[in-house]
C-alpha positions in Angstrom: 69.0 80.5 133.1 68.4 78.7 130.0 71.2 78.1 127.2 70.7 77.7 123.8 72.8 75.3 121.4 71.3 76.6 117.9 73.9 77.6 115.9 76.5 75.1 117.4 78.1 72.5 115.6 76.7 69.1 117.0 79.1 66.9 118.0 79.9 63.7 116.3 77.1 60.8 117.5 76.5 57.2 116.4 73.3 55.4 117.6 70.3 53.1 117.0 66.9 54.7 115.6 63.9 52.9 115.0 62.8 53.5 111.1 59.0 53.5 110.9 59.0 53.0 107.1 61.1 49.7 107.2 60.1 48.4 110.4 63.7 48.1 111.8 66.6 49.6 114.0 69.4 51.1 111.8 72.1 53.2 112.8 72.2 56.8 112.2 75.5 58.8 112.6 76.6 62.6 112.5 77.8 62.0 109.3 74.9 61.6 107.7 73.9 65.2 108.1 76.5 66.9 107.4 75.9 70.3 105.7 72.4 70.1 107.2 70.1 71.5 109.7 69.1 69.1 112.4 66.6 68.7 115.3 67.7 66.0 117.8 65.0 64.7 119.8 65.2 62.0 122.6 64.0 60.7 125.8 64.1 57.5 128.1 62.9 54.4 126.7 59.3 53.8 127.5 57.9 52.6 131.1 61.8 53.4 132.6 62.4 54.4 136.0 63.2 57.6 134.7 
């Protein structure tokens, strides 16, 4: 059976994201989308075990 978390309240995150307009890592944190609608996307790094 599948769950869905739409309409939950993420919970608070903090963690590196590649930026493709500057070229570099930053860090992005549920802070900075507060009081907006958010898709989180992720998998394992490229050519993991996983």
């Amino acid at each position: 059976m599948c769950s869905s978390l739409v309409t939950r309240q993420m919970p608070e995150f903090k963690l590196d994201a590649y930026d493709p307009v500057s070229g570099k890592y930053i860090t992005v944190c549920s802070d900075d989308y507060k009081g907006k609608w958010l898709t989180v996307c992720f998998y394992p790094g490229d050519f993991t075990f996983v």
